[in-house]
N, CA, C and O atoms as CSV, one atom per row, in Angstrom:
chain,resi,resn,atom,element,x,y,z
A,1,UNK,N,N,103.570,104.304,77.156
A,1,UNK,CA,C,103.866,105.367,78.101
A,1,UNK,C,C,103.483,104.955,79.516
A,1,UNK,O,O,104.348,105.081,80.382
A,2,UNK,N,N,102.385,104.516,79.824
A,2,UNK,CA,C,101.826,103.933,81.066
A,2,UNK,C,C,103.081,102.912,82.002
A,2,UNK,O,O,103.386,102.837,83.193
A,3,UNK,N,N,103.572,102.210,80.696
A,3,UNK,CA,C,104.307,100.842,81.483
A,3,UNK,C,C,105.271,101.789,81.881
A,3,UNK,O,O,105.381,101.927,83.099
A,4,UNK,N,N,106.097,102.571,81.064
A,4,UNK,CA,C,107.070,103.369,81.470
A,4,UNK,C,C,106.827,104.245,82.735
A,4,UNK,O,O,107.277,103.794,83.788
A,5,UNK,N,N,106.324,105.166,82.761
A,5,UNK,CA,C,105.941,105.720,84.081
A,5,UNK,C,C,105.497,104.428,85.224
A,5,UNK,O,O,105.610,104.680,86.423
A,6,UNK,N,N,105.167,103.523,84.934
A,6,UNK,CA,C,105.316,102.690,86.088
A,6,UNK,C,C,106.007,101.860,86.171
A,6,UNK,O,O,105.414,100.915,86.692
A,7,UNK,N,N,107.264,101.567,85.888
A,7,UNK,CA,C,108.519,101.137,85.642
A,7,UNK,C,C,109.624,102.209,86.439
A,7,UNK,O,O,110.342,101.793,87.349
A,8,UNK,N,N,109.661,103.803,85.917
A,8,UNK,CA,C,109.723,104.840,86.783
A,8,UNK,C,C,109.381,104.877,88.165
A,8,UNK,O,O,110.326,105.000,88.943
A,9,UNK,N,N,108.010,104.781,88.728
A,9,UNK,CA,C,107.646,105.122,90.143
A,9,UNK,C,C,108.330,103.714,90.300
A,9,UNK,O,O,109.220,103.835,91.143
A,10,UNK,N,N,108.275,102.609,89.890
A,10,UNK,CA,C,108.616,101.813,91.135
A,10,UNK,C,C,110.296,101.774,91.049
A,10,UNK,O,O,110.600,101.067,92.010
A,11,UNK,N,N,111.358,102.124,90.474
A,11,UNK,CA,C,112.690,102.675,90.780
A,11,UNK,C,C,112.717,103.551,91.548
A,11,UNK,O,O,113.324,103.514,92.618
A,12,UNK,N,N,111.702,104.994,90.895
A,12,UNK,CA,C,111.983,105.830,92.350
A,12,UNK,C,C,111.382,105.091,93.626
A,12,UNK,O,O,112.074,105.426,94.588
A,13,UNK,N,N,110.617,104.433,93.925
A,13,UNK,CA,C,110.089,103.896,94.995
A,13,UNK,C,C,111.361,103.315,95.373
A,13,UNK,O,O,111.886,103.984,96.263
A,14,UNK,N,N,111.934,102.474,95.077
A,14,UNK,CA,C,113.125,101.164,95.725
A,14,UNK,C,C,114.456,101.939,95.981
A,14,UNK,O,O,115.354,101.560,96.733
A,15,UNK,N,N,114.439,103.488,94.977
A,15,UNK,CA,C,115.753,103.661,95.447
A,15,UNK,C,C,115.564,105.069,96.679
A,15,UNK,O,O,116.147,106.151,96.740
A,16,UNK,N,N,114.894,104.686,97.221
A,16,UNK,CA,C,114.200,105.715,98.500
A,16,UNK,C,C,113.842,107.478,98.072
A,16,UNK,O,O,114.038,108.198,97.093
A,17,UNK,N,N,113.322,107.600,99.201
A,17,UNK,CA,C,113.289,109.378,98.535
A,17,UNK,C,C,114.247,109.949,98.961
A,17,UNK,O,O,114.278,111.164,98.766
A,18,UNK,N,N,115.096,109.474,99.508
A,18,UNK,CA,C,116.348,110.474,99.868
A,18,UNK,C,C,116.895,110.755,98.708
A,18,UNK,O,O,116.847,111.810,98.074
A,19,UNK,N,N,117.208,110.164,98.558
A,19,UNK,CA,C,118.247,109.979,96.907
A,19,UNK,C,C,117.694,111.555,96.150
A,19,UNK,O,O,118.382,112.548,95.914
A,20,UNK,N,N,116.359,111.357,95.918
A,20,UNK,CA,C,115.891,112.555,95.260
A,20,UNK,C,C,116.435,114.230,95.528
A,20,UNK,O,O,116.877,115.091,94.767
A,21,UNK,N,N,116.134,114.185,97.098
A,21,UNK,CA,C,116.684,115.478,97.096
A,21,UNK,C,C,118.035,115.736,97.545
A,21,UNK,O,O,118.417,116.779,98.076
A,22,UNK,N,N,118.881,114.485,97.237
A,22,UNK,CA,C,120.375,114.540,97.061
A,22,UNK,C,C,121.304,114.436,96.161
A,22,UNK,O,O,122.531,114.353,96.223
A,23,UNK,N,N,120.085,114.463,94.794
A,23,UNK,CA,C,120.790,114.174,93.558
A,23,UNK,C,C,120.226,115.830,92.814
A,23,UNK,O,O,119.068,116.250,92.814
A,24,UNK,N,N,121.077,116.307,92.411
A,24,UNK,CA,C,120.457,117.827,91.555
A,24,UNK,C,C,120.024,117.884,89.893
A,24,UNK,O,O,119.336,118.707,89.288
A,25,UNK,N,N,120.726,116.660,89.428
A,25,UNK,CA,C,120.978,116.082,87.989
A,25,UNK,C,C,119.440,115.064,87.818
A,25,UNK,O,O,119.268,114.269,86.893
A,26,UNK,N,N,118.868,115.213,88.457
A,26,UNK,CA,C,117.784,113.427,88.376
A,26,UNK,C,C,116.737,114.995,87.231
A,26,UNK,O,O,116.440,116.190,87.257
A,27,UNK,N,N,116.553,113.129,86.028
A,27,UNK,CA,C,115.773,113.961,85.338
A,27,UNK,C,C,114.248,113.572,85.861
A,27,UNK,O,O,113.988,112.647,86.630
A,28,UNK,N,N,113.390,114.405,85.322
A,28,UNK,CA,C,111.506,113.885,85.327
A,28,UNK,C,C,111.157,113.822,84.126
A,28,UNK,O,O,111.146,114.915,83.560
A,29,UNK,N,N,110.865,112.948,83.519
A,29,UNK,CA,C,110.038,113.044,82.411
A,29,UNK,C,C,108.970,114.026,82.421
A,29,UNK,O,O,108.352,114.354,83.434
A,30,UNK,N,N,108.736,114.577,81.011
A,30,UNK,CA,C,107.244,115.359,80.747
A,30,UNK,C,C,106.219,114.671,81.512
A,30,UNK,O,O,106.308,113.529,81.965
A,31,UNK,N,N,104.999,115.663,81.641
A,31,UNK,CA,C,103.722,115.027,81.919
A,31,UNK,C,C,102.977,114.583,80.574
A,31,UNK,O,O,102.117,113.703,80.565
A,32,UNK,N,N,103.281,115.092,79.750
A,32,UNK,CA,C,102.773,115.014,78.293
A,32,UNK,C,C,103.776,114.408,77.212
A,32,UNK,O,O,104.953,114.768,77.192
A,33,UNK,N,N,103.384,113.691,76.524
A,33,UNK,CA,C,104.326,113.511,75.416
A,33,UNK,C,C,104.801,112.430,75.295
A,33,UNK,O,O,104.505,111.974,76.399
A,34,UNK,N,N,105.434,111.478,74.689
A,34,UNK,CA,C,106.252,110.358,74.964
A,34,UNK,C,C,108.216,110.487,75.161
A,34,UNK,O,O,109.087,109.999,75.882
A,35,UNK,N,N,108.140,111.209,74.307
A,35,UNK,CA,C,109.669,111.861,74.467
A,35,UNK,C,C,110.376,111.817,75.599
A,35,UNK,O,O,110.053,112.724,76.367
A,36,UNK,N,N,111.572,110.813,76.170
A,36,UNK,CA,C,112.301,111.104,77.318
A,36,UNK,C,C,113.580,110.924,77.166
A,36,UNK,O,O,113.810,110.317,76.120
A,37,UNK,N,N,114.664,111.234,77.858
A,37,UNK,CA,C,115.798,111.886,77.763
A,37,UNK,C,C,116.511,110.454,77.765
A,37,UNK,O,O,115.851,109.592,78.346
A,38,UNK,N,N,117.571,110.088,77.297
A,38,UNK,CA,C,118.641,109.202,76.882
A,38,UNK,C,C,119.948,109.231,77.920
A,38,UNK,O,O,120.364,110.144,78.634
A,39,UNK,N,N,120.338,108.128,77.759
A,39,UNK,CA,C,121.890,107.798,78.278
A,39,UNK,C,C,122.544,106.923,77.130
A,39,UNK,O,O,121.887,106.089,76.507
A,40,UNK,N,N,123.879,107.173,76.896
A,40,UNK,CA,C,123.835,106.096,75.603
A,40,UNK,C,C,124.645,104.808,76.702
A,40,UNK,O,O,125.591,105.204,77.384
A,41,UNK,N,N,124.298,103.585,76.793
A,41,UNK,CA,C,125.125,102.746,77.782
A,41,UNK,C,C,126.494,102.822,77.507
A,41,UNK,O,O,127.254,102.582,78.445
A,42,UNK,N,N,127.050,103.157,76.218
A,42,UNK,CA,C,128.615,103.200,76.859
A,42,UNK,C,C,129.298,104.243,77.294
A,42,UNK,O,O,130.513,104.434,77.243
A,43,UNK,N,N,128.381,104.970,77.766
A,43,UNK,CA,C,128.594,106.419,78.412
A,43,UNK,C,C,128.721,106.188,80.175
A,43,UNK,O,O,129.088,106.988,81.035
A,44,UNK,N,N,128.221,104.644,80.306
A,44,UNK,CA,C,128.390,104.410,81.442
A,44,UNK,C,C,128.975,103.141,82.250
A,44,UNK,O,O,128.952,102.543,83.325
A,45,UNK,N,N,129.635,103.173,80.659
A,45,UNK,CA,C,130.739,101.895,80.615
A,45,UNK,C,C,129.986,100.316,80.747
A,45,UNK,O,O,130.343,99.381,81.463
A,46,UNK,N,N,129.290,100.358,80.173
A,46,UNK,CA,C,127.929,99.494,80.084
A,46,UNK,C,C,128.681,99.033,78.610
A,46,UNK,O,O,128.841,99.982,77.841
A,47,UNK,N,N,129.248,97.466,78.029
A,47,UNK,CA,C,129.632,96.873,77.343
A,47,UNK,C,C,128.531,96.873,75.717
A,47,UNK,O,O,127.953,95.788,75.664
A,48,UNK,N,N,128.282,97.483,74.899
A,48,UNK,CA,C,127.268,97.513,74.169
A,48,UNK,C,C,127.241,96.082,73.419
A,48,UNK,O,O,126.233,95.507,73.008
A,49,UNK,N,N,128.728,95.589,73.326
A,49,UNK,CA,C,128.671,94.250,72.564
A,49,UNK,C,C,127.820,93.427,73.501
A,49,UNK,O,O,127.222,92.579,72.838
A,50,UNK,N,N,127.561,93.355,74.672
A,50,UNK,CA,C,127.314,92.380,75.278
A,50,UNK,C,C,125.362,93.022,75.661
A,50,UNK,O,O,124.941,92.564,76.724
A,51,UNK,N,N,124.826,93.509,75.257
A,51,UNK,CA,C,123.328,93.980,75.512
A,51,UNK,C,C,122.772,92.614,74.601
A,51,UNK,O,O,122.636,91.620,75.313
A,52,UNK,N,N,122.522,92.464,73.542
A,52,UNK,CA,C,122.305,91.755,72.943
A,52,UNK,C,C,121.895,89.937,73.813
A,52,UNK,O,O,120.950,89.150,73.750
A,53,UNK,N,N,123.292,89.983,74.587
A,53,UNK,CA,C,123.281,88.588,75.597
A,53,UNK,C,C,122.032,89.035,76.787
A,53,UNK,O,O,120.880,88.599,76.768
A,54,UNK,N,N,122.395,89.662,77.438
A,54,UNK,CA,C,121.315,90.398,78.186
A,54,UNK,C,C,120.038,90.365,77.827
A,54,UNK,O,O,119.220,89.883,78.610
A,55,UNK,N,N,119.629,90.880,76.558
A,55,UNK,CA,C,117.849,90.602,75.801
A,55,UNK,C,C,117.890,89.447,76.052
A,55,UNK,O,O,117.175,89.081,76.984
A,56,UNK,N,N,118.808,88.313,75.274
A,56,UNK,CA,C,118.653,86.836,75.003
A,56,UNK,C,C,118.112,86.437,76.086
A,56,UNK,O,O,116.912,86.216,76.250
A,57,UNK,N,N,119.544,86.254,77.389
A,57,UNK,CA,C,118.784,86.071,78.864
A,57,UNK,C,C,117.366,86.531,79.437
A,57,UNK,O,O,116.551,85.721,79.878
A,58,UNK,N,N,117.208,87.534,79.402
A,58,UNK,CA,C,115.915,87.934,80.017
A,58,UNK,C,C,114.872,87.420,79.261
A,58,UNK,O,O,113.878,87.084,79.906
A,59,UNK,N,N,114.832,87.212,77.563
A,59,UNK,CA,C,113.620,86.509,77.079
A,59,UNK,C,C,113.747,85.423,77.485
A,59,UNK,O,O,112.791,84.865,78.023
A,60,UNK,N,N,115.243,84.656,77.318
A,60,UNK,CA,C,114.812,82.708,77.890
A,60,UNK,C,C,113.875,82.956,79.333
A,60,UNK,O,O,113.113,82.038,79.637
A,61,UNK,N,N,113.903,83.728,79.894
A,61,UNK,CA,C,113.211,83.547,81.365
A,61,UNK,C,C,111.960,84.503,81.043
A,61,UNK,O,O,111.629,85.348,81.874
A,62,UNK,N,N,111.221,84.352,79.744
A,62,UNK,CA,C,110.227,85.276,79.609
A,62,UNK,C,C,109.714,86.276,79.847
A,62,UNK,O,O,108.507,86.480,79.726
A,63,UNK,N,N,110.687,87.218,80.297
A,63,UNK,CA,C,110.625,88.461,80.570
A,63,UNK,C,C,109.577,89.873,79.239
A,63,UNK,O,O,109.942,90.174,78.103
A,64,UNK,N,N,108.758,90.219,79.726
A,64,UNK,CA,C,107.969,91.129,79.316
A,64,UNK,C,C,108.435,92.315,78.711
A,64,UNK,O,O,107.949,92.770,77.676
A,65,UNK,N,N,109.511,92.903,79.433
A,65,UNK,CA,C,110.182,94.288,79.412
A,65,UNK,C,C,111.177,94.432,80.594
A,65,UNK,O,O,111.410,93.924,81.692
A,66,UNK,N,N,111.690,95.515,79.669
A,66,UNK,CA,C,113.212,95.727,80.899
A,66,UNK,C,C,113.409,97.180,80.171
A,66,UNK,O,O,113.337,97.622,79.024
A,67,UNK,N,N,113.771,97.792,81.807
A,67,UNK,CA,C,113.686,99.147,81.170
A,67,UNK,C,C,115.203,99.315,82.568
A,67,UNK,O,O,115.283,99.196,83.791
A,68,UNK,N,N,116.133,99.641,81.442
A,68,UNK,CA,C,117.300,100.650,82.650
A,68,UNK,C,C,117.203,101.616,82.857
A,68,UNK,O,O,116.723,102.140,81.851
A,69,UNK,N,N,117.427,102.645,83.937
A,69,UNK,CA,C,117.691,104.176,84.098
A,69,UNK,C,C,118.561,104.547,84.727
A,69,UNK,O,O,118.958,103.862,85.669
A,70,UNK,N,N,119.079,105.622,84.448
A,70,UNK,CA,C,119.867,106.071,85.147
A,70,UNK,C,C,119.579,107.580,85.601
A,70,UNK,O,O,120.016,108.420,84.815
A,71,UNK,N,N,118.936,108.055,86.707
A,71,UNK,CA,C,119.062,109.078,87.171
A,71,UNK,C,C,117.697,109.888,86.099
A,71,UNK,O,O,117.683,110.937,85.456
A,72,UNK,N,N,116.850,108.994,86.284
A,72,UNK,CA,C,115.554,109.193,85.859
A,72,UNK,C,C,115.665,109.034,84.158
A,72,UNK,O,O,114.587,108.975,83.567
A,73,UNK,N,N,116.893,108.964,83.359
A,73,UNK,CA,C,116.887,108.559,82.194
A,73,UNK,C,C,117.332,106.973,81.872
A,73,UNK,O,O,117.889,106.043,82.456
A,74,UNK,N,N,116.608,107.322,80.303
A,74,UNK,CA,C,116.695,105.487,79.735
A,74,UNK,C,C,117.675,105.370,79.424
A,74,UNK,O,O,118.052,106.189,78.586
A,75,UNK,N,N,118.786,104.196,79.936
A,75,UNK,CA,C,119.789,103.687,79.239
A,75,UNK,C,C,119.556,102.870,78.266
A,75,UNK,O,O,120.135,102.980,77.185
A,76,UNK,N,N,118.306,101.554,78.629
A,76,UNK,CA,C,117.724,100.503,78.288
A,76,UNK,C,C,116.077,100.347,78.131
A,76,UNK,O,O,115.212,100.448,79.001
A,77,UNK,N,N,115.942,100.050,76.640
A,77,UNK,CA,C,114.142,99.409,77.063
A,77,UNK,C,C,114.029,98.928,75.657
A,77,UNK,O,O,114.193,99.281,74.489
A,78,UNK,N,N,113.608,97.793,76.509
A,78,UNK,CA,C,113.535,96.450,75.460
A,78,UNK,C,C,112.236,96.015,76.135
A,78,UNK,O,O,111.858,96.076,77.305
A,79,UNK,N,N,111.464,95.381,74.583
A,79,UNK,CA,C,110.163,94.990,74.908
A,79,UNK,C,C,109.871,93.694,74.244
A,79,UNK,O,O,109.995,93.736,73.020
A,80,UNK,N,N,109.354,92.037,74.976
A,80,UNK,CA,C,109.408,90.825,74.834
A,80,UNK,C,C,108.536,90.169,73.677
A,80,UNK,O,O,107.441,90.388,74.194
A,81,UNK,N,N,108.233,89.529,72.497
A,81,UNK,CA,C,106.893,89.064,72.324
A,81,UNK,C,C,106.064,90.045,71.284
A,81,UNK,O,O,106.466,90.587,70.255
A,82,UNK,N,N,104.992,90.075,71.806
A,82,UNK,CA,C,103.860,91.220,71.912
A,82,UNK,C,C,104.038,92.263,73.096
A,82,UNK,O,O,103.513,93.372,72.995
A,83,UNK,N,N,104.688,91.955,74.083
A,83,UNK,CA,C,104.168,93.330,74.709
A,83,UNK,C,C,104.775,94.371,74.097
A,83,UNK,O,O,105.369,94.237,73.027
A,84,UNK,N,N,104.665,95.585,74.782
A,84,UNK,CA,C,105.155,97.010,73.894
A,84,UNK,C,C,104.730,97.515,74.884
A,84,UNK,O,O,103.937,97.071,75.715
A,85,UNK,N,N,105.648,99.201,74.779
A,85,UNK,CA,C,105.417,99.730,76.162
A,85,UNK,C,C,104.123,100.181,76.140
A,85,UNK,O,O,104.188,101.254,76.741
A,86,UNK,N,N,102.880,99.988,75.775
A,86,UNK,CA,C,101.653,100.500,76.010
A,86,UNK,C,C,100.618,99.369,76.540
A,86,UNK,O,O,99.406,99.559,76.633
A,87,UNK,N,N,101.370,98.008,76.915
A,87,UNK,CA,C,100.823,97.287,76.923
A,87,UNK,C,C,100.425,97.072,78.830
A,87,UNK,O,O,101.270,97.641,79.521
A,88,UNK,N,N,99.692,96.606,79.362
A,88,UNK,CA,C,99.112,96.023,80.709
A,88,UNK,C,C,99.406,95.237,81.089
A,88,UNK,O,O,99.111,94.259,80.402
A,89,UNK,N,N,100.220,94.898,82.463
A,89,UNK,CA,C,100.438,93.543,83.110
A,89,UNK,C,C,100.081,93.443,84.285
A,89,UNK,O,O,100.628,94.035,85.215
A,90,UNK,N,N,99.330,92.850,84.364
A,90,UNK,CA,C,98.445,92.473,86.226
A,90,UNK,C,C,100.209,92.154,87.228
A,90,UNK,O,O,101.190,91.652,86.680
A,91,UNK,N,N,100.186,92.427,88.133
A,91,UNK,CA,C,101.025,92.588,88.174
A,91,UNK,C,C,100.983,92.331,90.129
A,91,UNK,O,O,101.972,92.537,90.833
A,92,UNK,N,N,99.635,91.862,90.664
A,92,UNK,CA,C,98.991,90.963,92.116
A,92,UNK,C,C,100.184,91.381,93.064
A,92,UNK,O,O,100.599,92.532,93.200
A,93,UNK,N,N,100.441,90.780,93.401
A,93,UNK,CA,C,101.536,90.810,94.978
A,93,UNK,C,C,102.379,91.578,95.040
A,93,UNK,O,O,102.693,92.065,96.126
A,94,UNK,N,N,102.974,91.905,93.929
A,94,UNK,CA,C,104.116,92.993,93.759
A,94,UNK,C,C,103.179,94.277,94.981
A,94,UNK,O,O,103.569,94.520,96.123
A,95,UNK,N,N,102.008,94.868,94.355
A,95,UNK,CA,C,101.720,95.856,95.269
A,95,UNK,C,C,101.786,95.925,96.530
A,95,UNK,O,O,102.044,97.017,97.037
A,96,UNK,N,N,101.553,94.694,97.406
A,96,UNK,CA,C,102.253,94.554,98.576
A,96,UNK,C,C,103.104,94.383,98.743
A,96,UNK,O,O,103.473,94.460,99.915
A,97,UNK,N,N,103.803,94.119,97.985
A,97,UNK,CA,C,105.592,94.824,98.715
A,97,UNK,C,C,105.610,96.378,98.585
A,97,UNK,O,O,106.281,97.078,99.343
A,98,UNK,N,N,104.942,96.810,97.720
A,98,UNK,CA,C,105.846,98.127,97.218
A,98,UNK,C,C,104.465,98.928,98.578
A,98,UNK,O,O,104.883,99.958,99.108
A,99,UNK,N,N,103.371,98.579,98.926
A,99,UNK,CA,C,102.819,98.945,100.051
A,99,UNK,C,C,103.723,99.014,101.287
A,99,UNK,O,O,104.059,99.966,101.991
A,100,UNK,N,N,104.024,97.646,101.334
A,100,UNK,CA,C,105.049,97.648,102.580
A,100,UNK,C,C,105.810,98.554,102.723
A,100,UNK,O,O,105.734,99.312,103.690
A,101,UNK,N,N,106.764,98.671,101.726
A,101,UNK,CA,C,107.776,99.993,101.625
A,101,UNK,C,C,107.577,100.998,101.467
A,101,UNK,O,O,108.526,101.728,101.752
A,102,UNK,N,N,106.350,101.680,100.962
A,102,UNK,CA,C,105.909,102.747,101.184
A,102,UNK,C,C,105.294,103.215,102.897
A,102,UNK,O,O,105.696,104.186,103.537
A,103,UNK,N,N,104.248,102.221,103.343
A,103,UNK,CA,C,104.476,102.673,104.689
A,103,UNK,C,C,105.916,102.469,105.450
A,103,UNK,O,O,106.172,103.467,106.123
A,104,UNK,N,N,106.448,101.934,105.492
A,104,UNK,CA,C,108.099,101.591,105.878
A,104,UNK,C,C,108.567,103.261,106.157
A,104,UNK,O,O,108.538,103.901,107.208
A,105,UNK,N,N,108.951,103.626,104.938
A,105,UNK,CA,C,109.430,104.854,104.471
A,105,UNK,C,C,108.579,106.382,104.789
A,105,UNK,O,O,109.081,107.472,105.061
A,106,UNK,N,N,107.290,106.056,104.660
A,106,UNK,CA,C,106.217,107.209,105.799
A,106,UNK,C,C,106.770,107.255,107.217
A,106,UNK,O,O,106.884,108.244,107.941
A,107,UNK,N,N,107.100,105.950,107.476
A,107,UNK,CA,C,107.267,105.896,108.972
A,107,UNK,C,C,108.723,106.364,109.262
A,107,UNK,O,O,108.959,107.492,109.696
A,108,UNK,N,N,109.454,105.663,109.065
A,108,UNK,CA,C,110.877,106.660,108.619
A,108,UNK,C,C,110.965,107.911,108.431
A,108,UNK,O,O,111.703,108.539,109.190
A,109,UNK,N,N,110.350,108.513,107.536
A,109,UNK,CA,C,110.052,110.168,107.947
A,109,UNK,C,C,108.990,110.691,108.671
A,109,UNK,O,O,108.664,111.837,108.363
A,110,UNK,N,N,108.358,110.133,109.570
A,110,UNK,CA,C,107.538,110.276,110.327
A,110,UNK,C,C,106.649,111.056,110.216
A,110,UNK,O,O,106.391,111.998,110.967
A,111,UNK,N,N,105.730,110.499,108.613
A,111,UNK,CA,C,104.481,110.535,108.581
A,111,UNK,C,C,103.309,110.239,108.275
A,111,UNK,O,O,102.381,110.657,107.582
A,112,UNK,N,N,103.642,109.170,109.156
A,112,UNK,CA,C,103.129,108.119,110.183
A,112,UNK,C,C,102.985,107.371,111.275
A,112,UNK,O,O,104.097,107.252,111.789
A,113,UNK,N,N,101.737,106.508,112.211
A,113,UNK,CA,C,102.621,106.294,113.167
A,113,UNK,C,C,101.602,104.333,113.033
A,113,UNK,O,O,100.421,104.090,113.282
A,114,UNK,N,N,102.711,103.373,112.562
A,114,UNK,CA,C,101.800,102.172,112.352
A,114,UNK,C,C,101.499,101.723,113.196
A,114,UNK,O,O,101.525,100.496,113.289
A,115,UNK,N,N,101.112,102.446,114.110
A,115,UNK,CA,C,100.365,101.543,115.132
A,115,UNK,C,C,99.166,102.210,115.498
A,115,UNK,O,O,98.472,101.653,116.349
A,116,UNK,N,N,98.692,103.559,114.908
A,116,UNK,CA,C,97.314,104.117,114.826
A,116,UNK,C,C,96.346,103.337,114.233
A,116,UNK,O,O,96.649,102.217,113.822
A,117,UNK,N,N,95.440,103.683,114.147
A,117,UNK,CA,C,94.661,102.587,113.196
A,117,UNK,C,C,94.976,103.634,112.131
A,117,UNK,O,O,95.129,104.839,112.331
A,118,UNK,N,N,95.078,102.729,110.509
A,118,UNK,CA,C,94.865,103.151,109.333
A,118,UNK,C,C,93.839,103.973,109.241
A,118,UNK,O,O,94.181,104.939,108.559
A,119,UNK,N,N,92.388,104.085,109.715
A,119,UNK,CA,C,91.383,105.143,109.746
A,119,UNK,C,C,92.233,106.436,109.778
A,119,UNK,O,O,92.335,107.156,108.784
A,120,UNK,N,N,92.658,106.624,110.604
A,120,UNK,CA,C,92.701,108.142,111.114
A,120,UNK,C,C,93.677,108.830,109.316
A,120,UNK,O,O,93.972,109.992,109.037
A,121,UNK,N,N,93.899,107.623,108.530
A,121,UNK,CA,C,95.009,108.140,107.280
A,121,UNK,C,C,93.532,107.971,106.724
A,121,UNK,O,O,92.921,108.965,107.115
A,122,UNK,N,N,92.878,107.341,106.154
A,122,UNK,CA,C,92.393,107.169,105.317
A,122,UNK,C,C,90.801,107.496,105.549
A,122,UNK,O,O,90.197,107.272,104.500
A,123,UNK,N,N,90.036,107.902,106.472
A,123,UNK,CA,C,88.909,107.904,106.981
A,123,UNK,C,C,88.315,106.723,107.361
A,123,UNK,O,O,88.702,105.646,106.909
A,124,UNK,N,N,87.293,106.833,108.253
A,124,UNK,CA,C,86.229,105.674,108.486
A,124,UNK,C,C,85.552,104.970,106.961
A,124,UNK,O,O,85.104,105.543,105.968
A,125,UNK,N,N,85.670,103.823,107.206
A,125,UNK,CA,C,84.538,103.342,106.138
A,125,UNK,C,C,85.550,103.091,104.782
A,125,UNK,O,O,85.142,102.933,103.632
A,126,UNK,N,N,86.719,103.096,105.142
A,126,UNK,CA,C,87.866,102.605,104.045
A,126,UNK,C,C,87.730,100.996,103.963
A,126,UNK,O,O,88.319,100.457,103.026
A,127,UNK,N,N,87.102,100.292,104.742
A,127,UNK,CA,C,87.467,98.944,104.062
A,127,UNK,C,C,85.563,98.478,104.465
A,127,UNK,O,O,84.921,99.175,105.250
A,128,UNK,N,N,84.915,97.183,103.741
A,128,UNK,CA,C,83.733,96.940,104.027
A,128,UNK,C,C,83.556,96.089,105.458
A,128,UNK,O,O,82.564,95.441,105.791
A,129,UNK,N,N,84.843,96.279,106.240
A,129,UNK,CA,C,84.451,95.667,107.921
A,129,UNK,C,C,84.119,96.379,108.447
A,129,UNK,O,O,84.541,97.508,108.197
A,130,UNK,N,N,82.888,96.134,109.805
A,130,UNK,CA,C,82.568,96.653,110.796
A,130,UNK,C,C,83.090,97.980,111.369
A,130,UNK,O,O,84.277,98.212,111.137
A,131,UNK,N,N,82.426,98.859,112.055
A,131,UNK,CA,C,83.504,99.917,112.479
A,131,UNK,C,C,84.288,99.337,113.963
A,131,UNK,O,O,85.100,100.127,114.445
A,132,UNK,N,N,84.115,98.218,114.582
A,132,UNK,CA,C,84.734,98.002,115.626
A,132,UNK,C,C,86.509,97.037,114.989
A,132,UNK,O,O,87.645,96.916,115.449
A,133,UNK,N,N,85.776,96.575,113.746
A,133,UNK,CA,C,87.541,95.920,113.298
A,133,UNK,C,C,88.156,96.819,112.658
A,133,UNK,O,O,89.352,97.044,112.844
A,134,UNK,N,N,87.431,97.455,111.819
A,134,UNK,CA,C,88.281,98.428,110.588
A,134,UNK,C,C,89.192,99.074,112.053
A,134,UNK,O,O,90.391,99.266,111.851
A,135,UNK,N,N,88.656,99.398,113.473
A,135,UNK,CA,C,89.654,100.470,113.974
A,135,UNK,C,C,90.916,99.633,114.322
A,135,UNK,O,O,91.985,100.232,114.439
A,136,UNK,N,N,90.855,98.093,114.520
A,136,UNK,CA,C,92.021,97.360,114.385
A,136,UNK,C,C,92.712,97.247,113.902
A,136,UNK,O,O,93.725,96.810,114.448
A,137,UNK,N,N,92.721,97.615,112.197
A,137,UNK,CA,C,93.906,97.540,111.472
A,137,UNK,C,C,94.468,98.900,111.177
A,137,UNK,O,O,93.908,99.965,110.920
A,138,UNK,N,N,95.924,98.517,111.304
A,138,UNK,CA,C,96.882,99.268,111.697
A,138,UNK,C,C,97.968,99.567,110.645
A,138,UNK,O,O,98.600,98.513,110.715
A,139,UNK,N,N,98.591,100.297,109.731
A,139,UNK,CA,C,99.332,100.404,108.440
A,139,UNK,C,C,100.484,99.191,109.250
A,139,UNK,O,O,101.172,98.449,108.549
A,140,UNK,N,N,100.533,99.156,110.446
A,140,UNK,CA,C,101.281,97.817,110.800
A,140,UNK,C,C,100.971,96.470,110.600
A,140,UNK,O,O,101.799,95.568,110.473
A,141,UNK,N,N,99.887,96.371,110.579
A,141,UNK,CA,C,99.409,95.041,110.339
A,141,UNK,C,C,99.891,94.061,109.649
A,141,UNK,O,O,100.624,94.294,108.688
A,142,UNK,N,N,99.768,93.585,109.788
A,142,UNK,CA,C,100.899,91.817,109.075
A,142,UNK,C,C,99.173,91.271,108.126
A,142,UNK,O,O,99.135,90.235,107.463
């Protein structure tokens, strides 16, 4: 359930928040439960003979999991190996991108401004530097 919901936020993350309140059909999964709503792929003209090639590919390149959606439901989820969707993957640099694009997209709806210092979002004493650098960094910062 974990991998799934975070497989989830980071689609909704990439496919912006507009989308959200321009789509009336987008499902949410429960907060509870494992149970989530279906697409069957040839409902979306998605070749079913050919999924099979698709797993193959993504395991030769050792792929962990692959999860499709469509409009907050599963078309696809296939799991590599040992993992399984309950399983943990460190997952390092990715969060700075998906940081990046999240302030990106604050700033875009303007709320934010990256060139304040990050303090004034997060309070004083958010990172273990000095209080004369912490006021230097900026959700802009490189």
């Amino acid at each position: 359930m974990l991998i799934r919901l975070f497989i989830v936020f980071n689609v909704f993350i990439f496919n912006s928040f507009q989308l959200f309140s321009q789509t009336e059909d987008f499902y949410f999964p429960p907060k509870t439960g494992t149970a989530w709503a279906t697409l069957a792929p040839g409902d979306l003209g998605i070749c079913p003979d050919r999924i099979d090639s698709l797993y193959t590919f993504l395991e030769d390149r050792n792929t962990k999991s692959f999860l499709l959606l469509k409009d907050g439901k599963i078309v696809l989820e296939k799991y590599f190996g040992t993992f399984s969707q309950d399983s943990f993957w460190y997952w390092a640099s990715a969060g700075k991108s998906l940081t990046a694009f999240l302030v990106g997209q604050a700033q875009e709806e303007g709320l934010i401004d990256i060139h304040k210092p990050t303090s004034d979002y997060l309070g004083a004493g958010w990172t273990s530097a000095p209080p004369d650098k912490e006021i230097l960094i900026t959700p802009g910062t490189n």
